[in-house]
N, CA, C and O atoms as a Tripos MOL2 file, in Angstrom:
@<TRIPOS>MOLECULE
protein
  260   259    65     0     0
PROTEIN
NO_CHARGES

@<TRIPOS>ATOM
      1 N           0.8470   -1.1680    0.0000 N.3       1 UNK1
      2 CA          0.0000    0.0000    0.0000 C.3       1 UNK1
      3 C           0.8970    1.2360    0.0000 C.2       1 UNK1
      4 O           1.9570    1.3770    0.6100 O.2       1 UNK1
      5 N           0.2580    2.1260   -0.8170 N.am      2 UNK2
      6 CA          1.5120    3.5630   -0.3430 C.3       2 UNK2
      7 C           0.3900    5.0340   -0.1650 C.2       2 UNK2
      8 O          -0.6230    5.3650   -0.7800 O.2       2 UNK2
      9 N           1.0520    5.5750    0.8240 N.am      3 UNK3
     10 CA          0.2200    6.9410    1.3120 C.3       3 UNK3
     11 C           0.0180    7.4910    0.1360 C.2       3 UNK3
     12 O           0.7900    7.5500   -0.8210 O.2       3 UNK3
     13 N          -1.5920    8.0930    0.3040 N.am      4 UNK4
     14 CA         -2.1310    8.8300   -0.4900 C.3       4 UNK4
     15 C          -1.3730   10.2580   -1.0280 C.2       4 UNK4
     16 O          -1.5980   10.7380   -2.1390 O.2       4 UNK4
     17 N          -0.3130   10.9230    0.0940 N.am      5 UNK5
     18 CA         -0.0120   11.9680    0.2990 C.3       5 UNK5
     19 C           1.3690   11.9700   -0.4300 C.2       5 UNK5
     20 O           1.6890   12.8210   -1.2590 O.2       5 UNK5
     21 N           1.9640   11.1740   -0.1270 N.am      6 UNK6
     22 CA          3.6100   11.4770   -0.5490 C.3       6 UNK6
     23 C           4.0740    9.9070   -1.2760 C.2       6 UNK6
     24 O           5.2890   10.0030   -1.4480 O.2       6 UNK6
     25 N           3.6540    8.6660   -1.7150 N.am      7 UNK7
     26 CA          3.3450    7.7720   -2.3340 C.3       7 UNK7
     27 C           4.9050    7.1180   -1.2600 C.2       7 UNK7
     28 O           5.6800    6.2290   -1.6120 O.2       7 UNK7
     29 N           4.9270    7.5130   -0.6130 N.am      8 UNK8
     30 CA          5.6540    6.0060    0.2140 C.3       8 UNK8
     31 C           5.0940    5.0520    0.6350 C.2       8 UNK8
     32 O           3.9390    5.0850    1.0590 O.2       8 UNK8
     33 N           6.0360    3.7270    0.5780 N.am      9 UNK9
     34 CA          4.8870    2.6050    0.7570 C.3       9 UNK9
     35 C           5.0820    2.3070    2.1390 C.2       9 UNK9
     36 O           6.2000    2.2190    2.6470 O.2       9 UNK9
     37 N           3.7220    2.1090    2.9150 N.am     10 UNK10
     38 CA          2.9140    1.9490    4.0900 C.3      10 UNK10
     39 C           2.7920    0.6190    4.5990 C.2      10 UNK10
     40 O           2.0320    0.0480    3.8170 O.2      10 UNK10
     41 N           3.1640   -0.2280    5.5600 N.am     11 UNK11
     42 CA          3.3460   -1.0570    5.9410 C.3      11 UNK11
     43 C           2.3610   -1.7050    6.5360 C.2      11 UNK11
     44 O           2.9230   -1.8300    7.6240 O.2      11 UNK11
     45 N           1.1170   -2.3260    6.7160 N.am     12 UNK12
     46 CA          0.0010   -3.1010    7.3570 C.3      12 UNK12
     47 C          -0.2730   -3.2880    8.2700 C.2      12 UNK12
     48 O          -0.1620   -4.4480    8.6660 O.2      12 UNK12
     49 N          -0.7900   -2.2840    9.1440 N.am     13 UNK13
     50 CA         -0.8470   -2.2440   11.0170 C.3      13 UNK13
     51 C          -0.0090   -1.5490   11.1360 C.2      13 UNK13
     52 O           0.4720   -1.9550   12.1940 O.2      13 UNK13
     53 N           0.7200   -0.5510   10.7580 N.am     14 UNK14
     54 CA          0.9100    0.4010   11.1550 C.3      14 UNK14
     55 C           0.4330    1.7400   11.8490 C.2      14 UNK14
     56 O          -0.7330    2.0300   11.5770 O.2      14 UNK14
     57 N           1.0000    2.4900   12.5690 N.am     15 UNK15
     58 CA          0.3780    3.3870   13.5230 C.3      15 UNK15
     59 C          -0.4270    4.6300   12.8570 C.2      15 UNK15
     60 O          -1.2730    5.2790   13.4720 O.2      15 UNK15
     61 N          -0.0200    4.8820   11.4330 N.am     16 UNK16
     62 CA         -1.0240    6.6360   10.5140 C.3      16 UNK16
     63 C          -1.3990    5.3070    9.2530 C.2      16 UNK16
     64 O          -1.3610    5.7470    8.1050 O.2      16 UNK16
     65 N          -1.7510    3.7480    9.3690 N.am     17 UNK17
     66 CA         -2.5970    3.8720    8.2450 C.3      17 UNK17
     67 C          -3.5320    4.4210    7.7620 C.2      17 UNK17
     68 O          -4.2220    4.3310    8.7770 O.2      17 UNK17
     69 N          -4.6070    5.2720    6.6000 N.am     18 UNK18
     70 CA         -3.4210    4.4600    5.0920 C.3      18 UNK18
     71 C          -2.0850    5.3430    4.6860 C.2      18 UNK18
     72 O          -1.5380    5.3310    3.5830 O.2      18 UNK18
     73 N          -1.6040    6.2860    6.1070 N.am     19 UNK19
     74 CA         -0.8490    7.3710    6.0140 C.3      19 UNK19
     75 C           0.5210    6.7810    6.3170 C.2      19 UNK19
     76 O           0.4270    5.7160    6.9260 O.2      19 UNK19
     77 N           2.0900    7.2730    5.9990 N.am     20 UNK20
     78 CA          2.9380    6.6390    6.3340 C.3      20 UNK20
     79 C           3.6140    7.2900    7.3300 C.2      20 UNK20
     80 O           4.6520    6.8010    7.7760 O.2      20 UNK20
     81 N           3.0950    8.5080    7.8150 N.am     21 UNK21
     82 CA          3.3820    9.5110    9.1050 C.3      21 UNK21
     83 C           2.3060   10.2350    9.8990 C.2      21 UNK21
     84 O           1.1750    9.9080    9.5390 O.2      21 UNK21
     85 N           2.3370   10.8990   10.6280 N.am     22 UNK22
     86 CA          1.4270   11.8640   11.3450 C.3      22 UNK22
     87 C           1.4680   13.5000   10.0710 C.2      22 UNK22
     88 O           0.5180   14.2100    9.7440 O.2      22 UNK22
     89 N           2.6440   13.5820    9.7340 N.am     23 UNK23
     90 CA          2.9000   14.6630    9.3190 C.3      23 UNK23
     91 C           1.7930   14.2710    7.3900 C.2      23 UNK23
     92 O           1.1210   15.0500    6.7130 O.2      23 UNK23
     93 N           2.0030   13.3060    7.2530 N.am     24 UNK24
     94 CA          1.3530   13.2870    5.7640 C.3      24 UNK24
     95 C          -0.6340   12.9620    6.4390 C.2      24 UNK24
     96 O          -1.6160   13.2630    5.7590 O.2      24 UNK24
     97 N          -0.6830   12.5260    7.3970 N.am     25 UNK25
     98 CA         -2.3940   12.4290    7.5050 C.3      25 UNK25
     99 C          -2.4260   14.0660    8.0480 C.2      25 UNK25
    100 O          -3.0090   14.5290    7.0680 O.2      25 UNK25
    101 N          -2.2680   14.8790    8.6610 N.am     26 UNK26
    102 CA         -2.4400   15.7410    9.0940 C.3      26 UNK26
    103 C          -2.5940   17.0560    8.0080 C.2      26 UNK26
    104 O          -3.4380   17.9210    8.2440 O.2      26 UNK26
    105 N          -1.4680   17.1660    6.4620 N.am     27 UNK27
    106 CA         -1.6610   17.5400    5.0530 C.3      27 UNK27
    107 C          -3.0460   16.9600    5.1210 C.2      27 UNK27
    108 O          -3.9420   17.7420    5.4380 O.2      27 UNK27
    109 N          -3.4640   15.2830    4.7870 N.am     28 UNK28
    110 CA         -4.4580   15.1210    4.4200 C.3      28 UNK28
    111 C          -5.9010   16.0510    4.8500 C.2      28 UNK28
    112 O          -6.5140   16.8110    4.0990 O.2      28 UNK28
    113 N          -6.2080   15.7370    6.2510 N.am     29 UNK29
    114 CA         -6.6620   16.7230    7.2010 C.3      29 UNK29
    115 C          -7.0100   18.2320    6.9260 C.2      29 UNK29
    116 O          -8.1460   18.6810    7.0760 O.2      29 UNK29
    117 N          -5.7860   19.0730    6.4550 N.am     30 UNK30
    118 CA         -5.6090   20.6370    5.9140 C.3      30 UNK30
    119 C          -6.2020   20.4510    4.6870 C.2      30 UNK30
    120 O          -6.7480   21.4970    4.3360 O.2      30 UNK30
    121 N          -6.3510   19.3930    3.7330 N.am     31 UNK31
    122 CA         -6.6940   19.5810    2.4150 C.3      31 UNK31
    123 C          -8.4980   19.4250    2.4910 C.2      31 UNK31
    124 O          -9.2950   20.0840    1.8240 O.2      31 UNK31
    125 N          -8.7970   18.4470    3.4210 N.am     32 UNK32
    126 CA        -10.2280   18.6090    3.7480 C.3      32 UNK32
    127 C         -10.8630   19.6970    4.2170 C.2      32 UNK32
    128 O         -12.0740   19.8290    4.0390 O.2      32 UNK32
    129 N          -9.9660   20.8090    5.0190 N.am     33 UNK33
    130 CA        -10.4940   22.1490    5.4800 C.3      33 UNK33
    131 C         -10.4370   22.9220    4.8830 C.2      33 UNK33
    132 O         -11.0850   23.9090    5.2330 O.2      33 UNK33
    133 N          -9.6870   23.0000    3.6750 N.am     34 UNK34
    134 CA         -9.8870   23.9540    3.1150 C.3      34 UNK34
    135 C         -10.5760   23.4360    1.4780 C.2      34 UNK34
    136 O         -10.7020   23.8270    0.3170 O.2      34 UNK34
    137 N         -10.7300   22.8580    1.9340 N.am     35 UNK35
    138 CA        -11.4910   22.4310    0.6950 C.3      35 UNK35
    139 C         -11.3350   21.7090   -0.6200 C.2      35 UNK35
    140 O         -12.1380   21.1680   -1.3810 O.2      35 UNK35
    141 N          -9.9300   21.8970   -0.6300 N.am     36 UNK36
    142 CA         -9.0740   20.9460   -2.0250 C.3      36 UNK36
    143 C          -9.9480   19.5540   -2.1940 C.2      36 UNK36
    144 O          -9.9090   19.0400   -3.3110 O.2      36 UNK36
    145 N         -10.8900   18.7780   -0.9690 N.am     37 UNK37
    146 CA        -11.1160   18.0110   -1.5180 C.3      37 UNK37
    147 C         -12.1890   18.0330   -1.6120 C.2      37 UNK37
    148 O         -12.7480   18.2600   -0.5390 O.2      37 UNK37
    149 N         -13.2510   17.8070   -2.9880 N.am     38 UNK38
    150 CA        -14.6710   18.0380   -2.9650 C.3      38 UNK38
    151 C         -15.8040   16.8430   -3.5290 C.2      38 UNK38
    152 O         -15.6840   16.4720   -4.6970 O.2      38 UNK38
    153 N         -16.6340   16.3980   -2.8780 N.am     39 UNK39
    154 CA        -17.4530   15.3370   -3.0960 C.3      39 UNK39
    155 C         -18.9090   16.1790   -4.0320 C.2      39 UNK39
    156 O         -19.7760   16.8610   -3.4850 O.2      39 UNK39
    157 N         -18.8050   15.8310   -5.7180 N.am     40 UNK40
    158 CA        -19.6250   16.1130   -6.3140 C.3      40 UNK40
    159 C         -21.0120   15.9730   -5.8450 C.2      40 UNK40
    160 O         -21.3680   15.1110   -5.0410 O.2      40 UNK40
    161 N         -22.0470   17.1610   -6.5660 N.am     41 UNK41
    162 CA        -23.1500   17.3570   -5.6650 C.3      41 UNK41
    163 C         -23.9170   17.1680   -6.8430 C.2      41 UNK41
    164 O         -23.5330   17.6570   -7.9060 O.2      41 UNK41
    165 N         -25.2290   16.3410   -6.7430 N.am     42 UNK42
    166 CA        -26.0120   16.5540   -8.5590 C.3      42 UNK42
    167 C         -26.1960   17.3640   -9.0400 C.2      42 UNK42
    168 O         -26.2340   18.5090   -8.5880 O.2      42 UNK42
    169 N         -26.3760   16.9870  -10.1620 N.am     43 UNK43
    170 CA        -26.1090   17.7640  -11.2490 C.3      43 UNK43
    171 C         -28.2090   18.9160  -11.0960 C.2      43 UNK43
    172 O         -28.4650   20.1180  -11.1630 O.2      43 UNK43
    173 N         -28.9250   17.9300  -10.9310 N.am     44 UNK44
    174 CA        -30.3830   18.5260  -11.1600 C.3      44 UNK44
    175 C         -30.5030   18.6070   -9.2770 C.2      44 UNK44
    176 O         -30.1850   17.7450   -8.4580 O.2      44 UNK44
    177 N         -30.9850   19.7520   -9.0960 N.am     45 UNK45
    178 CA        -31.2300   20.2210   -7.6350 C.3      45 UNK45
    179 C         -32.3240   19.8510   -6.8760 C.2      45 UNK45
    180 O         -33.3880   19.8570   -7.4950 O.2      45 UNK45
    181 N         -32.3730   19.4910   -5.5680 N.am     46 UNK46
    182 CA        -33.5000   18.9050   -5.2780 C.3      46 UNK46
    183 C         -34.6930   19.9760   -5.1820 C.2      46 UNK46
    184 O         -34.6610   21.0420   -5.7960 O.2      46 UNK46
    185 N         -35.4210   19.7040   -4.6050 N.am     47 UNK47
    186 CA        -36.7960   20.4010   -4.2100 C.3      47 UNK47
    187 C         -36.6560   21.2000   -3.0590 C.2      47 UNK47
    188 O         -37.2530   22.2360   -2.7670 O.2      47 UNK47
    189 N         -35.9580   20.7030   -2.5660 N.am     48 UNK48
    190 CA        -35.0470   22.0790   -1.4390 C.3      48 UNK48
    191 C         -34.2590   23.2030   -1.3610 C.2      48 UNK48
    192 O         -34.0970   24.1490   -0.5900 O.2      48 UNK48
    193 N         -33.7190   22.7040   -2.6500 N.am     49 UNK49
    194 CA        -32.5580   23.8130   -3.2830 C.3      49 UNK49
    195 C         -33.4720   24.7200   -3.6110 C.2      49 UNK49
    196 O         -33.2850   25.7830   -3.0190 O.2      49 UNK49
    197 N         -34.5930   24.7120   -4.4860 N.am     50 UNK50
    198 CA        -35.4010   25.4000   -5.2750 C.3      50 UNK50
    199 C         -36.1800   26.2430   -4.3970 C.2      50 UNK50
    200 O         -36.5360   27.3520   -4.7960 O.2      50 UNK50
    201 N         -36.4860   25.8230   -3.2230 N.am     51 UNK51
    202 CA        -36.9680   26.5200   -2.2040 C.3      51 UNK51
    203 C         -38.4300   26.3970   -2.2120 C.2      51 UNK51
    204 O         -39.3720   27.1530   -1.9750 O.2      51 UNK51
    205 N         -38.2600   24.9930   -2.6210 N.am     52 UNK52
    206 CA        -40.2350   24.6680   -2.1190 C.3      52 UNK52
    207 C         -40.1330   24.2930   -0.9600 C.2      52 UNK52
    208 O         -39.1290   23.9150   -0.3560 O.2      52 UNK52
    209 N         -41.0890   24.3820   -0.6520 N.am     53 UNK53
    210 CA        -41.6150   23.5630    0.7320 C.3      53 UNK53
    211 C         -41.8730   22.0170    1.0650 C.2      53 UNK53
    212 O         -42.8040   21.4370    0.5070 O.2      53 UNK53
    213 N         -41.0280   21.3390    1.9970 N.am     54 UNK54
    214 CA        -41.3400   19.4110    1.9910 C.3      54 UNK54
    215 C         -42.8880   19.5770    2.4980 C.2      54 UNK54
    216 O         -43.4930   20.3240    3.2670 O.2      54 UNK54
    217 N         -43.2170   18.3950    1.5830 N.am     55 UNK55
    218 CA        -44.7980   17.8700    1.9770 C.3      55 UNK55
    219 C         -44.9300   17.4450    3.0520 C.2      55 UNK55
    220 O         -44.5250   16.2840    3.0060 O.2      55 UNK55
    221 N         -45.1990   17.6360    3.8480 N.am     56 UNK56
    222 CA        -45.4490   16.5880    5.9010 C.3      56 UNK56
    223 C         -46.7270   16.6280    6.0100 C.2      56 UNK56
    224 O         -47.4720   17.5840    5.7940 O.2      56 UNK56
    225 N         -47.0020   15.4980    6.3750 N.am     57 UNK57
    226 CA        -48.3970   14.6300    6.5830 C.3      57 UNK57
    227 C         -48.6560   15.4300    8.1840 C.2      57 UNK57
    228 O         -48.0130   15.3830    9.2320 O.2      57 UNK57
    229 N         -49.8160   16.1000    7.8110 N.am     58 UNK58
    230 CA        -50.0470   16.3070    9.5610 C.3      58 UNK58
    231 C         -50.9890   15.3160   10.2730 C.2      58 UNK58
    232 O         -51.5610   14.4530    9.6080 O.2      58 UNK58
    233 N         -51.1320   15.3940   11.3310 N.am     59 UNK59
    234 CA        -51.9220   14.2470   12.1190 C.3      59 UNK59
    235 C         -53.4240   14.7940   12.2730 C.2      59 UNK59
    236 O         -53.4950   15.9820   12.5890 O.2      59 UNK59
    237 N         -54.6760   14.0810   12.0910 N.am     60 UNK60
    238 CA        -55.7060   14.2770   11.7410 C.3      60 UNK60
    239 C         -56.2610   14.7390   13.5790 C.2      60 UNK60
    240 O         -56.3360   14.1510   14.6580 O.2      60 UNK60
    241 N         -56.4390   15.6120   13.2400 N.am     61 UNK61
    242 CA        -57.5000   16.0410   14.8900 C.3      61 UNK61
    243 C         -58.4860   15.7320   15.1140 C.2      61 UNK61
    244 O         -59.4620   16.1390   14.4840 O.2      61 UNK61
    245 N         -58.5570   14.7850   16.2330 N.am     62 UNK62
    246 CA        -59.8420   14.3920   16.7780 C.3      62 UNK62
    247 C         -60.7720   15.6650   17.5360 C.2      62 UNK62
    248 O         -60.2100   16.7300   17.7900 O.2      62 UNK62
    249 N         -62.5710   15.4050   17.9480 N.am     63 UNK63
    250 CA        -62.9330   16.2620   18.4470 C.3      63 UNK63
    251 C         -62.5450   16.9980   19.7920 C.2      63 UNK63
    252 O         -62.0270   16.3590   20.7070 O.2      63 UNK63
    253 N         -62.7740   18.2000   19.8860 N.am     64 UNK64
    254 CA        -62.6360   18.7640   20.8580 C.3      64 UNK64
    255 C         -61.0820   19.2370   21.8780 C.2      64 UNK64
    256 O         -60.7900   19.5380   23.0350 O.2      64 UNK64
    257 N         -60.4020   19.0370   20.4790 N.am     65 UNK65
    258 CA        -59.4230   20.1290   20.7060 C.3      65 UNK65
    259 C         -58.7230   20.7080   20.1510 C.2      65 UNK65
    260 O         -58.0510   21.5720   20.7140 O.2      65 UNK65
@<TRIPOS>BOND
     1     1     2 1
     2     2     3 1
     3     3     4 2
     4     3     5 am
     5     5     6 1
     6     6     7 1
     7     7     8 2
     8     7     9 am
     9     9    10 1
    10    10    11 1
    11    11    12 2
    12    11    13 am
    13    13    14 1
    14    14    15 1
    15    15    16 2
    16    15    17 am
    17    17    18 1
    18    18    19 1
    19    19    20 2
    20    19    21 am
    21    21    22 1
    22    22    23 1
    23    23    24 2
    24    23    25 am
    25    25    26 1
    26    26    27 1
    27    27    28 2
    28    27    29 am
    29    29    30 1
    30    30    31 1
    31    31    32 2
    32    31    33 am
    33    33    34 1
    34    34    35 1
    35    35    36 2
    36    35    37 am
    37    37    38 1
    38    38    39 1
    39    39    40 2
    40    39    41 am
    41    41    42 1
    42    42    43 1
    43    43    44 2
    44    43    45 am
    45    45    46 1
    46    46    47 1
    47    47    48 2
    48    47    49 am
    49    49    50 1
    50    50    51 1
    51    51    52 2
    52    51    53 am
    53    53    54 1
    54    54    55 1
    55    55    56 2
    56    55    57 am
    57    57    58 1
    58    58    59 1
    59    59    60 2
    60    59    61 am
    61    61    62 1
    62    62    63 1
    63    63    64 2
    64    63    65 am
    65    65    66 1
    66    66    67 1
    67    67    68 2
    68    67    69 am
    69    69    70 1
    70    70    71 1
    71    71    72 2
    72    71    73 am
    73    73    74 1
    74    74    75 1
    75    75    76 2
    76    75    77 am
    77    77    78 1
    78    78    79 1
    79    79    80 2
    80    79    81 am
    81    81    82 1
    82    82    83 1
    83    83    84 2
    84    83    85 am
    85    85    86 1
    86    86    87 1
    87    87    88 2
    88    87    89 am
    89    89    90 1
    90    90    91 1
    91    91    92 2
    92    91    93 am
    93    93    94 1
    94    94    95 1
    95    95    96 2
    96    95    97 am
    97    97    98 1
    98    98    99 1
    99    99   100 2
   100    99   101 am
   101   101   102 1
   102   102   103 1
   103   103   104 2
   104   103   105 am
   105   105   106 1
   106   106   107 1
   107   107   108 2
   108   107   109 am
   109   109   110 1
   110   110   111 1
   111   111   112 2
   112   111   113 am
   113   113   114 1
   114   114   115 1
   115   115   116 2
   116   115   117 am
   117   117   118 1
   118   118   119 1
   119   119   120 2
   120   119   121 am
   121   121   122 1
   122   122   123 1
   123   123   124 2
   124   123   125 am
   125   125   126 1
   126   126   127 1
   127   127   128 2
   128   127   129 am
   129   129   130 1
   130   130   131 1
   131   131   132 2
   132   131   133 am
   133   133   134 1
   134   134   135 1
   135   135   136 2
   136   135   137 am
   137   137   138 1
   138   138   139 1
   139   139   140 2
   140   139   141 am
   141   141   142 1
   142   142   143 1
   143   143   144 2
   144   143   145 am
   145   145   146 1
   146   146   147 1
   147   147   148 2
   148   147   149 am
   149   149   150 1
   150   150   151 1
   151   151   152 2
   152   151   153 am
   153   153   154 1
   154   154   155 1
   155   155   156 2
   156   155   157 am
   157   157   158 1
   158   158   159 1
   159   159   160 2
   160   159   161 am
   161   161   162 1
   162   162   163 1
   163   163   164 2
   164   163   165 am
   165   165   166 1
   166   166   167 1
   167   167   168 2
   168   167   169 am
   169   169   170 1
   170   170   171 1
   171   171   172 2
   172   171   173 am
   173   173   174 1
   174   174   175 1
   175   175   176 2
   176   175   177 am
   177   177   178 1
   178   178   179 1
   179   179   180 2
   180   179   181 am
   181   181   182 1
   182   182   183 1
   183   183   184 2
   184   183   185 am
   185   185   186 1
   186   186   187 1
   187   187   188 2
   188   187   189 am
   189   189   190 1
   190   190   191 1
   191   191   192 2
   192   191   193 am
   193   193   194 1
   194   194   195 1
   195   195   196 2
   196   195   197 am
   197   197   198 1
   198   198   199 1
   199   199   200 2
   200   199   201 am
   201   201   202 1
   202   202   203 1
   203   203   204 2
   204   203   205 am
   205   205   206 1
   206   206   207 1
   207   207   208 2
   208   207   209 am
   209   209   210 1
   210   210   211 1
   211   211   212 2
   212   211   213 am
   213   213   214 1
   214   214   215 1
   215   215   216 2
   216   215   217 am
   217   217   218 1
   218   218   219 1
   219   219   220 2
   220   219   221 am
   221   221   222 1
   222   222   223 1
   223   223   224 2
   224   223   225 am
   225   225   226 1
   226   226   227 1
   227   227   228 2
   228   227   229 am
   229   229   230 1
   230   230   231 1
   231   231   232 2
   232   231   233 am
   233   233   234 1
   234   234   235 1
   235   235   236 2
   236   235   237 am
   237   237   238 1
   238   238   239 1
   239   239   240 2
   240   239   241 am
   241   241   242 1
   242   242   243 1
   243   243   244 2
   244   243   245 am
   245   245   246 1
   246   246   247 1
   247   247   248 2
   248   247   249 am
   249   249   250 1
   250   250   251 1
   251   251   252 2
   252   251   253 am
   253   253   254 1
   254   254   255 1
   255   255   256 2
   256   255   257 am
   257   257   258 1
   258   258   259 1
   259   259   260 2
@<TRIPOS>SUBSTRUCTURE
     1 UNK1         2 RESIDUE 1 A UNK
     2 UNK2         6 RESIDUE 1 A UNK
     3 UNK3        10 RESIDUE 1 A UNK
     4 UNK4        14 RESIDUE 1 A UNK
     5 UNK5        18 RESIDUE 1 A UNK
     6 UNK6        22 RESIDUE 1 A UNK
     7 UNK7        26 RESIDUE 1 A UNK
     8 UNK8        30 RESIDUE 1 A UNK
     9 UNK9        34 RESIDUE 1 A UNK
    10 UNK10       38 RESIDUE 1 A UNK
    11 UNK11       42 RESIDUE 1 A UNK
    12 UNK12       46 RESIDUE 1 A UNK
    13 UNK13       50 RESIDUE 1 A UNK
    14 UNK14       54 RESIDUE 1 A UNK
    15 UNK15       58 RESIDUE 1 A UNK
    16 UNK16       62 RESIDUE 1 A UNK
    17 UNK17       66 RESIDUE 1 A UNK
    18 UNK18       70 RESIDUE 1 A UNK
    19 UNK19       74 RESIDUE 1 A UNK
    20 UNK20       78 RESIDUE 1 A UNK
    21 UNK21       82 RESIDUE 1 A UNK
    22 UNK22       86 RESIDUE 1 A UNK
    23 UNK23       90 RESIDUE 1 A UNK
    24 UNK24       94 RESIDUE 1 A UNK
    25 UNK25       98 RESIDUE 1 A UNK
    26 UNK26      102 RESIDUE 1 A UNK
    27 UNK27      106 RESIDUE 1 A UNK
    28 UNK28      110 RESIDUE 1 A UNK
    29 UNK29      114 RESIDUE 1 A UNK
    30 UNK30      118 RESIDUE 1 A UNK
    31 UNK31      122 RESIDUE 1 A UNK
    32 UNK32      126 RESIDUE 1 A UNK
    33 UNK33      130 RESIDUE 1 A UNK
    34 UNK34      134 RESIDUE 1 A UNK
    35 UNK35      138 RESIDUE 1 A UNK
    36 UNK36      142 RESIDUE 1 A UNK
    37 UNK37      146 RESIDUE 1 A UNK
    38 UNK38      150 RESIDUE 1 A UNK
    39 UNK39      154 RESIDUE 1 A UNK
    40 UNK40      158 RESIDUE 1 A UNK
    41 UNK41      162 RESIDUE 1 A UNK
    42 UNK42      166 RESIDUE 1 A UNK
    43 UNK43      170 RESIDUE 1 A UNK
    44 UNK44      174 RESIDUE 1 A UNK
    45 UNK45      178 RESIDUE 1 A UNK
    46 UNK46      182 RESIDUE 1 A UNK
    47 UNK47      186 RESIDUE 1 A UNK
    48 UNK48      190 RESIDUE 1 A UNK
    49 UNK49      194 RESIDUE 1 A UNK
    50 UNK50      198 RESIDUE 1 A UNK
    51 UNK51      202 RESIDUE 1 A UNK
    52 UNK52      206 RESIDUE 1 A UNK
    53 UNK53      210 RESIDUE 1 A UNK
    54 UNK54      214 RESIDUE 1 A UNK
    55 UNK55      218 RESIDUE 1 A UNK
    56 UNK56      222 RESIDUE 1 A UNK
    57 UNK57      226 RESIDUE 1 A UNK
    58 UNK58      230 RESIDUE 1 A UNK
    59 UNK59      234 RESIDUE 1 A UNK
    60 UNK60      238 RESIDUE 1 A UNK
    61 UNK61      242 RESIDUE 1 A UNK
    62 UNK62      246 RESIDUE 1 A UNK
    63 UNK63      250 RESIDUE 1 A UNK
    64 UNK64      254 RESIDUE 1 A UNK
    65 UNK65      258 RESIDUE 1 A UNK
């Protein structure tokens, strides 16, 4: 296996798997905060984005209150 970060190869039960230091998971870490890494969002927006309103079932009221 070799770290995502600096492609040295990573040894199996080691102490920063799948990292081969503290210093290369911790890069990893900084790249998630600032954003370098980004998980695509669809392409067509939901019904939320658009700013409708979700449908919710309300509960039917019995008499007298």
């Amino acid at each position: 296996m070799k770290c995502p970060i600096c492609q040295k190869s990573v040894e199996p039960g080691g102490g920063w798997v799948p990292f081969c230091s503290d210093r290369c998971r911790l890069i990893d870490l900084g790249n998630w905060a600032s954003e370098k890494y980004r998980i695509p969002a669809p392409l067509e927006p939901s019904a939320a984005d658009q700013g409708e309103p979700e449908q919710h079932e309300q509960p039917e009221r019995g008499q007298g209150q």
